[in-house]
C-alpha positions in Angstrom: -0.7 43.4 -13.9 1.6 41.2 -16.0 3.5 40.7 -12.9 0.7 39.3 -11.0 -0.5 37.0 -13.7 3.0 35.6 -13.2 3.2 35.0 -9.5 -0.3 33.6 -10.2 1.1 30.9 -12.6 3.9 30.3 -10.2 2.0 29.8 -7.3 -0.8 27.8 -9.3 2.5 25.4 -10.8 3.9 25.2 -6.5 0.4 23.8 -5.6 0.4 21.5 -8.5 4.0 19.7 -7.7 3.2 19.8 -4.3 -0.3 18.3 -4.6 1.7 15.7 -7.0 4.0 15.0 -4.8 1.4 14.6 -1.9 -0.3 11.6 -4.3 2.7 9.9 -4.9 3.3 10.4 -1.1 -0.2 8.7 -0.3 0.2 5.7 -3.4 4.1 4.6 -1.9 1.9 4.4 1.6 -0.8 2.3 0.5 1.5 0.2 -1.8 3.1 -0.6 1.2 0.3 -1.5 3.2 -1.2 -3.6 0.8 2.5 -5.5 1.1 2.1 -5.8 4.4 -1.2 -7.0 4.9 -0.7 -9.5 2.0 2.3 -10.7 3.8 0.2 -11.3 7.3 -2.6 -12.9 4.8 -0.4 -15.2 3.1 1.4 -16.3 6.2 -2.0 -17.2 7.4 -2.7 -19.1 5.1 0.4 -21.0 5.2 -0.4 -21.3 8.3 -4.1 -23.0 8.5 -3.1 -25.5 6.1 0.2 -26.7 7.9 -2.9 -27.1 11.0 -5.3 -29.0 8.5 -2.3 -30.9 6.8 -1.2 -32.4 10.6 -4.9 -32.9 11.9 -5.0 -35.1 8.2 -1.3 -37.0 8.8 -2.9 -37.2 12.8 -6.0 -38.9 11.6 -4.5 -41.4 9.2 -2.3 -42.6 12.2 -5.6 -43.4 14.5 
């Protein structure tokens, strides 16, 4: 019996690490997402106000 109790905690402590292991898995994954789409985001951004900062420079010209 002692010997099952054991195995028990053994097995019991394998699921923990890997269930730990599957979160830190799943946070590095949407860490880097959240990189990435801030990246796309801020890029347009930059983007839309280079197009409204040239329509501006245009329409002081006219």
């Amino acid at each position: 019996m002692v010997r099952a109790h054991k195995r028990s905690l053994s097995h019991l402590l394998l699921v923990h690490e890997v269930a730990f292991l599957f979160l830190v898995a799943v946070t590095g994954l949407l860490t880097g997402l959240s990189a990435y789409l801030w990246q796309k985001t801020s890029a347009a951004s930059v983007r839309i106000n280079n197009s409204i900062y040239l329509s501006e420079q245009l329409r002081g010209e006219l």
